[in-house]
C-alpha positions in Angstrom: -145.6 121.3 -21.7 -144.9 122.8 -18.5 -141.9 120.9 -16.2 -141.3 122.1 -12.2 -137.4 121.7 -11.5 -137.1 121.5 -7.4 -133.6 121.8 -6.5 -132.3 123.4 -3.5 -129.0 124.4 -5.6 -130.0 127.6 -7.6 -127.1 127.0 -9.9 -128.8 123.5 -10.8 -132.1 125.2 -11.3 -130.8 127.7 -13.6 -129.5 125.4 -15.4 -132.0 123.1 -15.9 -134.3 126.1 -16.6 -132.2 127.4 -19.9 -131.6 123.6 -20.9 -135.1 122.5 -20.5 -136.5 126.5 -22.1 -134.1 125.6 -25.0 -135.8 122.4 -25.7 -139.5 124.7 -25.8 -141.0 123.5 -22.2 -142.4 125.4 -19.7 -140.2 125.6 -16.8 -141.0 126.7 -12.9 -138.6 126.3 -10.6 -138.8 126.0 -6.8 -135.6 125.9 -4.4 -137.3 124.8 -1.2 -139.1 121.8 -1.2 -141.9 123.5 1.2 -143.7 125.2 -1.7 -144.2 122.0 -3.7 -147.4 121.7 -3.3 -148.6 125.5 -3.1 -146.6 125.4 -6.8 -148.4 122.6 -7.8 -151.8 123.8 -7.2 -150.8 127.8 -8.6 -148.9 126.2 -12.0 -150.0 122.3 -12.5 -146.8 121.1 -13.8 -147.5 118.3 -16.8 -143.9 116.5 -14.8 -141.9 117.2 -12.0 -138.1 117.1 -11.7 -137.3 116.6 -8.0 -133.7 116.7 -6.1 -133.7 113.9 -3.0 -131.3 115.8 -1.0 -133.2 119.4 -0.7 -131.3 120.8 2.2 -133.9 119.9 5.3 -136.2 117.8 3.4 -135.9 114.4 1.6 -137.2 114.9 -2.2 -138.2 111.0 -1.7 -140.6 111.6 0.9 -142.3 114.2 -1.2 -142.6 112.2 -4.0 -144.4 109.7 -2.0 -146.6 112.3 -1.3 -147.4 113.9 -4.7 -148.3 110.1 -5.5 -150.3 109.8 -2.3 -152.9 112.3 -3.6 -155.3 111.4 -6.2 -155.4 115.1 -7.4 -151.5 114.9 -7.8 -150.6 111.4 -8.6 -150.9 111.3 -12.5 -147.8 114.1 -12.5 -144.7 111.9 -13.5 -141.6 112.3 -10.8 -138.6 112.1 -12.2 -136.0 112.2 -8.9 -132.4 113.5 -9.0 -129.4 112.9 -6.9 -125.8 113.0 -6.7 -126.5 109.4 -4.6 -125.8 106.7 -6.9 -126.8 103.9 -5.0 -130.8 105.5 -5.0 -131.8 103.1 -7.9 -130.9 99.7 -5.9 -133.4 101.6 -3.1 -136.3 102.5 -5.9 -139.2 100.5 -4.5 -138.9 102.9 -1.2 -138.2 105.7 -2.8 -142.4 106.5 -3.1 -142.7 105.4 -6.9 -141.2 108.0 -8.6 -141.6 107.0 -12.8 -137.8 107.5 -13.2 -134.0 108.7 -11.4 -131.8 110.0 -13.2 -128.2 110.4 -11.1 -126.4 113.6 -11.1 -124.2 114.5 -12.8 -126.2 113.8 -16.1 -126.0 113.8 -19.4 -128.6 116.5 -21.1 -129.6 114.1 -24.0 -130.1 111.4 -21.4 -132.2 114.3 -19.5 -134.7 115.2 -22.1 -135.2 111.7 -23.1 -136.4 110.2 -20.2 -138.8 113.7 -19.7 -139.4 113.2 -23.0 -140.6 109.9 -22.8 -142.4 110.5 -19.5 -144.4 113.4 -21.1 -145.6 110.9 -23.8 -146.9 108.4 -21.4 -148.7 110.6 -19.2 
């Protein structure tokens, strides 16, 4: 299974990469938000792990834009932020299939990818 971490924080990304590699995904990682889709269509990702705040771009507006498309749409979102108050805002966030709030918990992590990789 192959997971796409966006984060524009490279130390984040790194660790996601050995955390996520550890648990025997695929990992890509992108830092800048712009690329998402050209990622997308070089290395289909079977989930995406996407960052709201991404320096000059909103990760929630992107999200509503993988789901827009019917070719990219089926690829869970899972969005992170720092923000805690994003899940009280999740029906206009762009339907992402979960949040998880940063800092998080690495069992809490790979269970909801986990269980996002199962439904898909």
């Amino acid at each position: 299974m192959r997971i796409l971490a966006v984060d524009d924080d490279k130390d984040i990304l790194e660790v996601l990469q050995y955390i996520l590699e550890d648990s025997g995904y695929e990992v890509d990682t992108l830092s800048d938000g712009h690329y998402l889709f050209e990622k997308i269509r070089s290395q289909t990702p079977d989930l995406i792990l996407l960052d709201i705040m991404l320096g000059n771009m909103d990760g929630r507006e992107l999200c509503r834009n993988v789901k827009a498309l019917q070719e990219t749409n089926n690829i869970p979102v899972i969005l992170v932020s720092a923000s805690h108050n994003v899940p009280n805002n999740a029906s206009n966030i762009g339907a992402p299939n979960a949040f998880i709030a940063k800092p998080f918990d690495i069992d809490d992590l790979l269970a909801i990818i986990k269980t996002h990789l199962h439904a898909a």
